[in-house]
MITISE-438936 format. One record per atom (N, C-alpha, C, O): residue in one letter; x, y, z. Coordinates in pm, whole numbers, plus 50000, padded with zeros to 5 digits. Layout:
// MITISE-438936
AXYZ ...
This chain:
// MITISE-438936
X189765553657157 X188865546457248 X187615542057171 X187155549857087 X186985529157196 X186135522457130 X184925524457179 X184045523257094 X184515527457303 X183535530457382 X183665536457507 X184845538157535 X182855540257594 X182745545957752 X183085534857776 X184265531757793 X181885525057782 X181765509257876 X181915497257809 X181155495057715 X182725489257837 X182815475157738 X181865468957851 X182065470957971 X180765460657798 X180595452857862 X180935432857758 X180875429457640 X181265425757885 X181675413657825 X181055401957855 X181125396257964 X180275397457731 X178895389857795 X177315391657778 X176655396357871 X176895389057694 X175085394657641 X174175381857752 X173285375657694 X174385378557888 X173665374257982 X173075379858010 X173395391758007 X171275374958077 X170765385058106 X171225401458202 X170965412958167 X171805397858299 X172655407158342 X173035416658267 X172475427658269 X174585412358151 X174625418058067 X174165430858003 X174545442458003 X172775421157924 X171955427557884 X171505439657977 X171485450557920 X171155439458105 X170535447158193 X171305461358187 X170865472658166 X172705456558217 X173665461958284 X174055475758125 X174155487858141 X174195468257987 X174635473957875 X173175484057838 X173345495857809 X171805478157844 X170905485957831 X170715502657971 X170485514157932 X170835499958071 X170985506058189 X172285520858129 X172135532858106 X173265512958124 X174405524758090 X174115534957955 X174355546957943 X173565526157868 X173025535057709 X171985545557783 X172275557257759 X171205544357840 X170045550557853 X170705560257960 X170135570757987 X171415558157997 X172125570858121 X173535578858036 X174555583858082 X172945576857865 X174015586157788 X175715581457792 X176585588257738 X175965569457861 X177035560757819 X177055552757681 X176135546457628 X178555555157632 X178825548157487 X179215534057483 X180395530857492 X178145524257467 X178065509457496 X178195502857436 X177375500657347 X179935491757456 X179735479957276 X179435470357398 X179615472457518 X178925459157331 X178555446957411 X179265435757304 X179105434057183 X180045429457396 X180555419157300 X180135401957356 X180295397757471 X179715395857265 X179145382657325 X180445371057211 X180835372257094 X180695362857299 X181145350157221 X180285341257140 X180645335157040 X178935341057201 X178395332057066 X178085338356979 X177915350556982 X177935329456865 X178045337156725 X176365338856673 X176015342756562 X175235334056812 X174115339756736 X173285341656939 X173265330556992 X172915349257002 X172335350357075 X171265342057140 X170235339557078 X171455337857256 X170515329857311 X170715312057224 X169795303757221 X172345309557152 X172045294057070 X173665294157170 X174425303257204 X173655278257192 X172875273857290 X172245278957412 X172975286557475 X170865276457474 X170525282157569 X171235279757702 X171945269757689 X171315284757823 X171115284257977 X169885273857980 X168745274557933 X170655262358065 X169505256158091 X168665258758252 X168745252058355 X167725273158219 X166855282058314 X165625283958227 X165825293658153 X164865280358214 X163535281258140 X162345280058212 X161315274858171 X162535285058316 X161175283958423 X161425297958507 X162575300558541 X160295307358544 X160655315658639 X159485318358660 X158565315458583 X159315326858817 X157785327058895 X157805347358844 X158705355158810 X156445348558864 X156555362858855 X157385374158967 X157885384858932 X157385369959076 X157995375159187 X159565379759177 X160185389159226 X159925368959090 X161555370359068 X161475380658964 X162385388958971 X160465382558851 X160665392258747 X160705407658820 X161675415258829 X159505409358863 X158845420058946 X160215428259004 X160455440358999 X161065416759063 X162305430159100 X162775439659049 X162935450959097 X163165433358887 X163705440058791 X162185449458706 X162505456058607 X161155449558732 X160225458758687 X160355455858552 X160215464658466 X160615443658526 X160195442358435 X158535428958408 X157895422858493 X158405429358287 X157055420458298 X157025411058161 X157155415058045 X156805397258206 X156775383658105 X156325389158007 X155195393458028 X156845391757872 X156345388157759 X155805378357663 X156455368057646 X154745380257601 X153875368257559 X155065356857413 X155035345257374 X155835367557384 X156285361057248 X157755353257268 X158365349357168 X158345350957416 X158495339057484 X158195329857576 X159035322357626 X156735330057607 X156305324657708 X155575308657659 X154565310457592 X155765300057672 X155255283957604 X154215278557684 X153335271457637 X154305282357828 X153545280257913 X153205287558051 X154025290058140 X152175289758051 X151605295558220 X151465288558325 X150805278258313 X152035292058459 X152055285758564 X151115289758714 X150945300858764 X150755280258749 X150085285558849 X150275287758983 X149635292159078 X151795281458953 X152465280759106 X153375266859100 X153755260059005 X153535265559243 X154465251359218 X154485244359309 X153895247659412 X155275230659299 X154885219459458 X156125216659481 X156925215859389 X156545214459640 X157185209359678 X157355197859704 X156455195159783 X158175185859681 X157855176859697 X158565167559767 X159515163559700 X158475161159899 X159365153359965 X159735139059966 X158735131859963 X160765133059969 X161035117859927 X159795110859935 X159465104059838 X158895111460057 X158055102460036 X156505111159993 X155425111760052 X156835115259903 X155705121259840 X154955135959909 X154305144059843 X155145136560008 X154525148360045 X154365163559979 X155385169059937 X153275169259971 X153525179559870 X153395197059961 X152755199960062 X154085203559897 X153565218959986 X153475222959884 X154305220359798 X151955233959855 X151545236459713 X151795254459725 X151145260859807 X152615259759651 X152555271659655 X151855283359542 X152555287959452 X150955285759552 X150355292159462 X150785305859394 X150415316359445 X151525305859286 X152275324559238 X152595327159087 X153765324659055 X151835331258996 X152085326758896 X153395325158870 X154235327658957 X153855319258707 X154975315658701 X154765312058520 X153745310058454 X156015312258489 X155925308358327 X157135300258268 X158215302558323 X157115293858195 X157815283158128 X158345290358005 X157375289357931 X158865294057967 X159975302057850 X160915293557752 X161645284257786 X160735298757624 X161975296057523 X163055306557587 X162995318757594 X163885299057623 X165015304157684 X165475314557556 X165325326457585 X165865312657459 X166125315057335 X165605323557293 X166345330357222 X164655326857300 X163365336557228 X163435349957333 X163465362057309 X163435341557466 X164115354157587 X165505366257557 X165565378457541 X166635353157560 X167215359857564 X167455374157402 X168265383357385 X166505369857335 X166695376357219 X165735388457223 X165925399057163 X164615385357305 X163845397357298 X164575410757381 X164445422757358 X165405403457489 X165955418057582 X166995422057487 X167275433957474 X167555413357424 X169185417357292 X168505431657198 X169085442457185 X167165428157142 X166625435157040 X166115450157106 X165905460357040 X165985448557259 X165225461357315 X166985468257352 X166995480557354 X168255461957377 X169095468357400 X169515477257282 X170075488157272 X169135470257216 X170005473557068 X169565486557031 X170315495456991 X167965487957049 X166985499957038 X167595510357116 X167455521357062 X168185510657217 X168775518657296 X169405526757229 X169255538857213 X170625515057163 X171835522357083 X173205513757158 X174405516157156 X172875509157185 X174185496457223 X174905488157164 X174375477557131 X176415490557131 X176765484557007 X176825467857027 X177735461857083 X176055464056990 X175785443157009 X176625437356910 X176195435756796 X178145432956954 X178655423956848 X178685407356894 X179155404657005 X178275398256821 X178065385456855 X179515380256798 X180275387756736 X179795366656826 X181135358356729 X182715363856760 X183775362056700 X182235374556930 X183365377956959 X183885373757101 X183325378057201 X185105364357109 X185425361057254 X186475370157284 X187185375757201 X186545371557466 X187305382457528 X187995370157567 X187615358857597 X189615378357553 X190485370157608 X191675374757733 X192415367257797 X191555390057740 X192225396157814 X192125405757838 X191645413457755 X192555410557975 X192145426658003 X193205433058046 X193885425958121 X193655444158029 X194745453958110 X194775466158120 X194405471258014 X195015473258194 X194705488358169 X196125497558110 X197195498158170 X195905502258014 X196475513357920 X196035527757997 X194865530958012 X197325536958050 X197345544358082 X195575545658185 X195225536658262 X194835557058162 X193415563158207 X192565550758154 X191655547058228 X192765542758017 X191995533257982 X192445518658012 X193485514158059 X191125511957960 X191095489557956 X191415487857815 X190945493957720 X192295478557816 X192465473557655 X191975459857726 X192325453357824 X190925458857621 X190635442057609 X190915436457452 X190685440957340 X191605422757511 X191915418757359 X190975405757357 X190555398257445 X190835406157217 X189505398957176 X189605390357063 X190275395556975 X189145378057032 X189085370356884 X188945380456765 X188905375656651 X188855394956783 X188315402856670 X189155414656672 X188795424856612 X190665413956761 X191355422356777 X191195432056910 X190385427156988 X191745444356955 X191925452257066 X190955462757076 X191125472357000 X189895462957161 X189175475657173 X189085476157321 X188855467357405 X189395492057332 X189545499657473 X188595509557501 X187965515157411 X188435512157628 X187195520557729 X187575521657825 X188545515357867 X186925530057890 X187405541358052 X186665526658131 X187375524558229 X185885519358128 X185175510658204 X185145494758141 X185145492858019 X185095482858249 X184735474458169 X183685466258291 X183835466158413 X182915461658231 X182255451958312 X181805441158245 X181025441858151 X182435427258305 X182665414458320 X181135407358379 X180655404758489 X180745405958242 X179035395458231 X179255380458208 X178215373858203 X180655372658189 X180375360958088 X180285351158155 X181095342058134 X179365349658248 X179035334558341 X179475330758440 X180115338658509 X179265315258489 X179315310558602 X181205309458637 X181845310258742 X181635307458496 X183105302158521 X183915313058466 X184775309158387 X183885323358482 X184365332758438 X185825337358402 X186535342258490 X186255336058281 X187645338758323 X188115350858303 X189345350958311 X187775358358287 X188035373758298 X187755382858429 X188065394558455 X187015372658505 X186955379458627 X188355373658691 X188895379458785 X188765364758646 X189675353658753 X191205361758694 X192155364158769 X191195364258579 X192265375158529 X192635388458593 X193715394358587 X191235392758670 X191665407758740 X191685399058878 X191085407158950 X191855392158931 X192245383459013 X191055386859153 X191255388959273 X189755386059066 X188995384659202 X188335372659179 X187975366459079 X188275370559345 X187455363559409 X185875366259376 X185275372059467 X185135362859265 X183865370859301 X182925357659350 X181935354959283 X183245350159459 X181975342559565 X183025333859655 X184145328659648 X182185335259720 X182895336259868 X182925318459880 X183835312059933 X181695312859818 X182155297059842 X181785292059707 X180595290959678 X182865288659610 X182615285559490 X182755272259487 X183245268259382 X182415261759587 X182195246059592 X180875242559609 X180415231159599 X179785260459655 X178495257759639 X177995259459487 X176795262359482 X178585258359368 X177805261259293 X176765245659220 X177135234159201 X175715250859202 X174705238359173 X174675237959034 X174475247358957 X174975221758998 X175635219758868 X174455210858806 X174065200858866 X173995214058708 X172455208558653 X172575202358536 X173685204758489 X171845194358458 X171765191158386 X170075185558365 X169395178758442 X169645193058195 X168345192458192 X168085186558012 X168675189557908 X167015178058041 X166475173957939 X165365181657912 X164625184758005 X165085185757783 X163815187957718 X162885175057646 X163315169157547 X161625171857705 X161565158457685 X159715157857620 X159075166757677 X159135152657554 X158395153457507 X157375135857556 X158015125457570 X156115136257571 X154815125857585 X153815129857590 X153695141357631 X152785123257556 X151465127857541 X150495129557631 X149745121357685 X150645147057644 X149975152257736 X150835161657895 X150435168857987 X152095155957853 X153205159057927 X153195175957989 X153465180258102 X152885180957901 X153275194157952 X151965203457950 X152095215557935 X150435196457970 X149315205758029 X149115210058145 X148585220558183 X149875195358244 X149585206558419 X150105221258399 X150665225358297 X149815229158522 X150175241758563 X150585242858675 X150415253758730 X151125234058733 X152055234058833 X153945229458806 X154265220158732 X154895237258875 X156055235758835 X155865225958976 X154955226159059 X157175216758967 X157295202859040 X159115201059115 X159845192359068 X159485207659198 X160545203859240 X160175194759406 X159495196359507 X161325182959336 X161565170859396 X163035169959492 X164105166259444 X162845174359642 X163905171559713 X164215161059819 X163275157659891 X165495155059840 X166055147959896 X167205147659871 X167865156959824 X167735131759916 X169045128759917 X169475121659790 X170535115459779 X168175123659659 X168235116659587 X169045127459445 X169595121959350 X168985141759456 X169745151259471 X170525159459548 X170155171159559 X171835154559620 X171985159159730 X172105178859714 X172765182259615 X171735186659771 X172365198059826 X171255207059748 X171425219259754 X170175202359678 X169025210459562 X168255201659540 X167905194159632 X167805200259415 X166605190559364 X166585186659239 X167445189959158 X165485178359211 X165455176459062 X163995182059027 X163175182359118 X163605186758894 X162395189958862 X161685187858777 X162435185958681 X160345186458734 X159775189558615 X158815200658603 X157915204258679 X159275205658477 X158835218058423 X157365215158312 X157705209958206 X155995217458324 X155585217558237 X155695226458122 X155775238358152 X155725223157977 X155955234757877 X154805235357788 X154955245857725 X154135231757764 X152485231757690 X152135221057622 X153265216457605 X151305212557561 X151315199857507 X151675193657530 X151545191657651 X152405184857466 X153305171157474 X154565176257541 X155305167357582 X154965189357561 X156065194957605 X156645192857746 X155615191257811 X157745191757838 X158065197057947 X159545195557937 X160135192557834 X159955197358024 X161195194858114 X161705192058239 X161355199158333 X162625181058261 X163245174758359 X164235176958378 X164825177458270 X165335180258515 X166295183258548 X166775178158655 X165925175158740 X168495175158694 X168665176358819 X169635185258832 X170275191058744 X169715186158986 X170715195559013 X171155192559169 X170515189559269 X172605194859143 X173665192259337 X174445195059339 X175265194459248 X174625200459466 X176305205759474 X177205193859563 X177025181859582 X178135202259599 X179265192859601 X179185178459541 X179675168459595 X178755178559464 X178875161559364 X179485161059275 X179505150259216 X180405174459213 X181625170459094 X180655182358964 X179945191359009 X180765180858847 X180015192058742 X179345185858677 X178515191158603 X179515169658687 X178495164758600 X177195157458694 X177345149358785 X175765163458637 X174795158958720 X173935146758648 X172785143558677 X174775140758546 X174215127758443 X173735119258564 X172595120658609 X174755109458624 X173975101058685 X172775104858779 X171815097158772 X172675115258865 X171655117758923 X170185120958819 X169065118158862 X170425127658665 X169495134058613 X169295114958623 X168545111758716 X169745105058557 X169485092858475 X168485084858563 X167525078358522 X168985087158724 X168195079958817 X167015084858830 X166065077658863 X166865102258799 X165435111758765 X164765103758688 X163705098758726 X165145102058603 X164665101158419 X163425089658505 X162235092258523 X164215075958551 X163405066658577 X162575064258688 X161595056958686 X162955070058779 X162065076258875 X160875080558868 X159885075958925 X160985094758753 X159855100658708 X158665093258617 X157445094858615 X159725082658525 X158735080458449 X157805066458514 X156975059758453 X158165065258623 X157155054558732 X156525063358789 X155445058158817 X156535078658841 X155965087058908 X154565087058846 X153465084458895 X155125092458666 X153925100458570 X153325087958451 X152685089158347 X153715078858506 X153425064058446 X153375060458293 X152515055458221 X154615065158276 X155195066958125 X155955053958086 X156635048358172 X155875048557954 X156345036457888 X158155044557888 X159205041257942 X157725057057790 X158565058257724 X158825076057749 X157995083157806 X160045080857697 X159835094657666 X160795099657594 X161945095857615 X160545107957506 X161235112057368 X161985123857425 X161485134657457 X163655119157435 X164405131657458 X164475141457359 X163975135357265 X164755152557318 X164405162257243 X166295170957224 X167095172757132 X166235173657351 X167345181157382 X168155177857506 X167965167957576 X169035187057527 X170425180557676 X170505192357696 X170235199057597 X170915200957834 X171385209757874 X172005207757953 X171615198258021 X173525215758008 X173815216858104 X174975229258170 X175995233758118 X174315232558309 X175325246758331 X175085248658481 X174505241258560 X175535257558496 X175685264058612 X174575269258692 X173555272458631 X174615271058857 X173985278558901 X174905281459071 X175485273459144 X174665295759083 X175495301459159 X174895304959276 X175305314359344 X173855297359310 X172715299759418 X172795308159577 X172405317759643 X173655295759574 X174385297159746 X175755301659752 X176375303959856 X176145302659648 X177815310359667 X178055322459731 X179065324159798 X177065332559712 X177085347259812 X178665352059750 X179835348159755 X177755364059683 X178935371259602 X180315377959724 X180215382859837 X181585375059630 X182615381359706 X183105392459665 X182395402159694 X184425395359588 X185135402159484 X184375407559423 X184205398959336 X183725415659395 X183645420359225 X183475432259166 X182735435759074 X184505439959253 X184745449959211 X186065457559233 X186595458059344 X186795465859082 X187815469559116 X188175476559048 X187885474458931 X189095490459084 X189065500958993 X189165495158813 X189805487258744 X187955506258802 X187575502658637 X187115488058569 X187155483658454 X186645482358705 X186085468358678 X184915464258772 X185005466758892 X183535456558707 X182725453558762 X182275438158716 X182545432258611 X181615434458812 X181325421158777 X179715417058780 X179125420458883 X179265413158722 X177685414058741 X177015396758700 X177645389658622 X175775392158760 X175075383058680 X176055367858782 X176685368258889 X175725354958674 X176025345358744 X177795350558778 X178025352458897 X178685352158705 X180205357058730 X180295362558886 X181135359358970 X179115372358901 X179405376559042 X178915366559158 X178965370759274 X178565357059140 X177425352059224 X176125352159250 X175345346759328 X176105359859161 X174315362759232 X173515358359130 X173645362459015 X172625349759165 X171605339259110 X170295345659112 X169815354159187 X169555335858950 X168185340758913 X168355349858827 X169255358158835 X167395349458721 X167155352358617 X167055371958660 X167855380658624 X165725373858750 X165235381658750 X166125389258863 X166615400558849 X166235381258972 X167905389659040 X168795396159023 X169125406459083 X169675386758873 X170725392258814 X170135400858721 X170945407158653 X168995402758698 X168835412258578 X169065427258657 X169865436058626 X168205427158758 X168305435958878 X169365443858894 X169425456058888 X170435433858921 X172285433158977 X172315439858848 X172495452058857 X172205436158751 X172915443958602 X172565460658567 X173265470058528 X171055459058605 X170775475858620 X171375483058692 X171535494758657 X171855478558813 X172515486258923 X173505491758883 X173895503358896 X174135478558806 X175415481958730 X175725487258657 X176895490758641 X174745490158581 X174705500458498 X174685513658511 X175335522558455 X173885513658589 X173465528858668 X174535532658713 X174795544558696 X175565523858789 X176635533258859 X177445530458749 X178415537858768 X177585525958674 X179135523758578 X179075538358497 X180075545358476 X177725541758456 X177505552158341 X177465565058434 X177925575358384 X176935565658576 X177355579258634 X178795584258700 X179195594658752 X179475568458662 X181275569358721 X181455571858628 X182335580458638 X181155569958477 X182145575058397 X181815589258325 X182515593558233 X180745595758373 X179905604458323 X180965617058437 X181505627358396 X180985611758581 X182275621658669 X183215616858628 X184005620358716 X183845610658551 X185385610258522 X185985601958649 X187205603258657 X185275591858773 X185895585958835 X185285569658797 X184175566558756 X186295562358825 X185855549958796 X187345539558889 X187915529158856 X187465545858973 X187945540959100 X187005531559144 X185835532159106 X187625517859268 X186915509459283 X185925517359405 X184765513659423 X186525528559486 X185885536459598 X184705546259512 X184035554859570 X184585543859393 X183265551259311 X182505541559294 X181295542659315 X183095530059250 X182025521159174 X181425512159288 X180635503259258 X181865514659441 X181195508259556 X179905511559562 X179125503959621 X179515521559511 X178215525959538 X177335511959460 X176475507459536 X177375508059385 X177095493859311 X176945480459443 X175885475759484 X177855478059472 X177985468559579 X177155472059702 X176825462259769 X176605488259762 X176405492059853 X174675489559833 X173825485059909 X174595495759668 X173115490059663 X172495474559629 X171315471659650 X173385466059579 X173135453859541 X172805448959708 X171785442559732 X173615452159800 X173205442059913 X172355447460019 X171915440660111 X172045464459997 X170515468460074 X169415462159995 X168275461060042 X169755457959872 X168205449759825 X168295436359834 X167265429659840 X169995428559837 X169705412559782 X170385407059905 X170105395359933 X171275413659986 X172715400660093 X171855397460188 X172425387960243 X170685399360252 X169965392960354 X169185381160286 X169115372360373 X168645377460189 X168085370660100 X169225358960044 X169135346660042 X169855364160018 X171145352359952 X171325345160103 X170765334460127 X172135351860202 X172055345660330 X171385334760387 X171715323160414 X169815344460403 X168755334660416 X168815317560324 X168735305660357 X169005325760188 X168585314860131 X169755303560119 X169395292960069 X171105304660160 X172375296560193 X171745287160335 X171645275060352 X171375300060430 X171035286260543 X170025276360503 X170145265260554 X168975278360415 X167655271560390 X168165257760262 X167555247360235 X169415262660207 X170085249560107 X170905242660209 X170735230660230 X171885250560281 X172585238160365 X171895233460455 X172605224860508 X170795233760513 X170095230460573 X169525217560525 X169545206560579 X169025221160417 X167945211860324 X169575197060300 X169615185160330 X170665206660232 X172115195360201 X172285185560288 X172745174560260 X171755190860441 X172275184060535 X171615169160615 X172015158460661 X170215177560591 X169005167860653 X169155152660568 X169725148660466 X168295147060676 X168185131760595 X166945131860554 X166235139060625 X166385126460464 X164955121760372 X164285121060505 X163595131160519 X164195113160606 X163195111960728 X162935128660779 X161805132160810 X163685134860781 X163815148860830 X162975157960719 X162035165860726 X163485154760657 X163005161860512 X161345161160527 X160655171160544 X160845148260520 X159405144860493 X158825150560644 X157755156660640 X159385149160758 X158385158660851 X158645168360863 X158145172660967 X159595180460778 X159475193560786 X158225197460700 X157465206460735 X158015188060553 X157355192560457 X155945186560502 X155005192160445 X155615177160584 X154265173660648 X154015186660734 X152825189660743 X154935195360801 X154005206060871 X153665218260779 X153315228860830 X153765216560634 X153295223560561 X151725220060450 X150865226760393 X152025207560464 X150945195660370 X149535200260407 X149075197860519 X148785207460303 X147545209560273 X147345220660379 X146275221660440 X148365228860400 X147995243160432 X147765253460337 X148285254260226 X146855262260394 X147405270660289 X147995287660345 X147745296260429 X149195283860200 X149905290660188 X149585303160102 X150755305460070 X148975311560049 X148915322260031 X148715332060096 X148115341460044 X149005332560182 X149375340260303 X151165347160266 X151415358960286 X152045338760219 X153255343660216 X153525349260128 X153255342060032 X154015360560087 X154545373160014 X155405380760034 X155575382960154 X156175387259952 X156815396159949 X157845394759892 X157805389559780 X159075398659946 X160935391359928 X161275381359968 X160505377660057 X162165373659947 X162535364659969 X162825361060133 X162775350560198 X163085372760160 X163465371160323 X162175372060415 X161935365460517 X161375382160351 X160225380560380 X159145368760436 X158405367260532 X159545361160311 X159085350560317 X159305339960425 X158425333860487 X160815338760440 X161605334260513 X160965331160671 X160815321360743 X160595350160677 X160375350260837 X158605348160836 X157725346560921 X158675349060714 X156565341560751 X156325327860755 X155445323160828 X157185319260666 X157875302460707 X158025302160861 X157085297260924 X158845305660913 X159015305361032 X158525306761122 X158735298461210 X157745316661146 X156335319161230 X155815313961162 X156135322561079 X154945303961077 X153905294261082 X154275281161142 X153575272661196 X155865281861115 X156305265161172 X156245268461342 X156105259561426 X156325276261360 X157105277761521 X155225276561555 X155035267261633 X154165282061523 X152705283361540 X152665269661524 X152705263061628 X152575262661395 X152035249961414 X152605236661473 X151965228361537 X153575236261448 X154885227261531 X156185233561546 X156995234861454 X156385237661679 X157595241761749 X158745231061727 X159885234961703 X158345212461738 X159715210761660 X160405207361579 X161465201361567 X159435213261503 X160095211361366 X161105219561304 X161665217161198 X161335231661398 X162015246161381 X163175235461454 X164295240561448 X163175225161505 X164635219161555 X165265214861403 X166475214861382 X164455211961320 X165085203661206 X166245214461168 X167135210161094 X166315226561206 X166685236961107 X168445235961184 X169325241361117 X168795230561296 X170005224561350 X170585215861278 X171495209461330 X170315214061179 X170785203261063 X172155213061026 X173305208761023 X171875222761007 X172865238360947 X173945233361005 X174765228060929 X174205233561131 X174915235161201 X176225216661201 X177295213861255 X175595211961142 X175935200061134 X177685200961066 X178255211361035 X178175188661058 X179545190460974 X179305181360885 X179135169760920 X179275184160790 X178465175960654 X179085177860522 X178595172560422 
């Protein structure tokens, strides 16, 4: 046997999930397919502090490019809702390498340049076979993304609607002066259907632009292209120097299904569950129970529930929430759109805190306080669309 826990996949999750099990005295290889960590990035390079805070963990300075002061909402016809919370702009890259280097400190065996190609269980153990040959463990847990095929091999389902996933595509784009605001900028309508498009300031001449929609197919080119020119009449730009291309996944609204099964776990975007600082969350959990199932010698899927039992006393009311608040948003028309976001225009909002759901129900009691019908817009849900 090669280890206690294979984990498959150095995503943040991953990472969470492989650091979590070392430190609870589990024997941890981590195997990643790319051949250098964090190259190419996830195109996710923006996150608010609130989302970190779950995972207790806290922004480090030696990937951070830019500080945020919060962010705007913004509706087809310009309307803005300004939310004030810090937030930071990140080398995705530099990220994912700083959590690789603190796992490693653990004692976690980190091999890069290795792809998983199969899983089966050998007697009490998992043989996974790999670009680098066969290594086996009492446990495995399945980190490697949005499209996972190693989860789809133990034949789960892990999200319940995998036609919601929001398919992005982001430029890193450079002009002068581009990236000093301190406000992050997401732009919704029908001009992205089912999400938005955004810009990210990154410091100097720096930022980034994106779009993102679901049900529209995997490629979000033409919508980013109609961004591109949009924006640059917005921010009254001649020109702008593309730099870089990204594009990937996001598992927002899918609401995890499957993902768990004797001697198998699923964690991070693979399971469904979205956000940086979420899934890092989801990965500790996972950790925690993978390394005390294999520490009792059970690793039955009726052991490793305890995982699933805590992931959704902290996150399934929140994912929920936040499914009705996208199909909602998928459904509305731009006219709808701009007078939900006028009963928010030049309020202020620091008043709202907490969780996500939290939040949810303090949205709601201010709309129902300041205009009762605008809480009709939210019948859009219900629509067949």
């Amino acid at each position: 046997m090669d280890a206690d826990i294979i984990v498959i996949g150095a995503s943040p999750a991953g990472l969470m999930a492989a650091r979590n099990a070392c430190e609870k005295g589990a024997d941890v290889l981590l195997l990643e397919r790319k051949e250098e960590i964090g190259n190419p990035p996830h195109p996710a390079n923006s996150f608010f502090k609130g989302m970190l805070d779950r995972c207790g963990e806290r922004a480090d300075p030696s990937y951070v490019v830019h500080y945020l002061k919060g962010m705007k909402i913004i509706s087809p016809e310009g309307h803005e809702v300004i939310v004030e919370t810090p937030g930071y702009s990140i080398d995705k890259t530099k990220f994912d390498r700083f959590y690789a280097e603190k796992v490693m400190k653990t004692g976690v065996d980190l091999r890069t340049g290795i792809e998983a190609k199969d899983i089966w269980k050998e007697g009490e153990q998992f043989a996974v076979s790999t670009s680098a040959g066969r290594f086996r463990s009492k446990l495995v847990i399945i980190s490697d993304g949005i499209n996972s095929k190693m989860a789809s091999l133990m034949g789960l389902k892990t999200m319940k609607y995998p036609e919601d996933i929001a398919w992005g595509t982001e430029l890193d784009i450079r002009a002068p002066g581009l990236g000093k605001p301190e406000m992050f900028e997401y732009y919704v309508g029908n001009h992205a259907p089912g999400w938005k498009t955004t810009y990210a300031p990154r410091g100097g001449d720096n930022a980034a632009i994106g779009a993102y929609v679901r049900r529209c197919g995997k490629d979000a080119t033409p919508y980013l292209n109609a961004w591109v020119e949009r924006f640059k009449k917005l921010k009254g730009l001649e020109e702008i120097e593309v730099v870089r291309k990204l594009s990937g996944g996001d598992p927002i609204v899918t609401i995890p299904g499957e993902y768990i099964t004797d001697g198998i776990m699923v964690v991070g975007g693979a399971a469904g569950q979205s956000g940086i600082g979420y899934a890092m969350r989801a990965g500790q959990i996972c950790g925690d129970v993978a390394a005390d199932s294999v520490k009792k010698g059970d690793v039955s899927k009726s052991a490793l529930l305890e995982y699933r039992k805590i992931w959704e006393k902290e996150f399934k009311v929140e994912h929920y929430i936040g499914r009705i608040g996208l199909e909602t948003l998928r459904k509305m028309t731009d006219k709808e759109i701009n007078e939900m976001v006028r009963v928010f225009e030049n309020e202020d909002l620091s008043f709202i805190h907490g969780s996500a759901f939290e939040q949810a129900i303090q949205v709601f009691a201010f709309m129902l306080k300041k205009k009762p019908s605008a809480m009709l817009k939210y019948r859009a849900f219900l629509r067949n669309k």
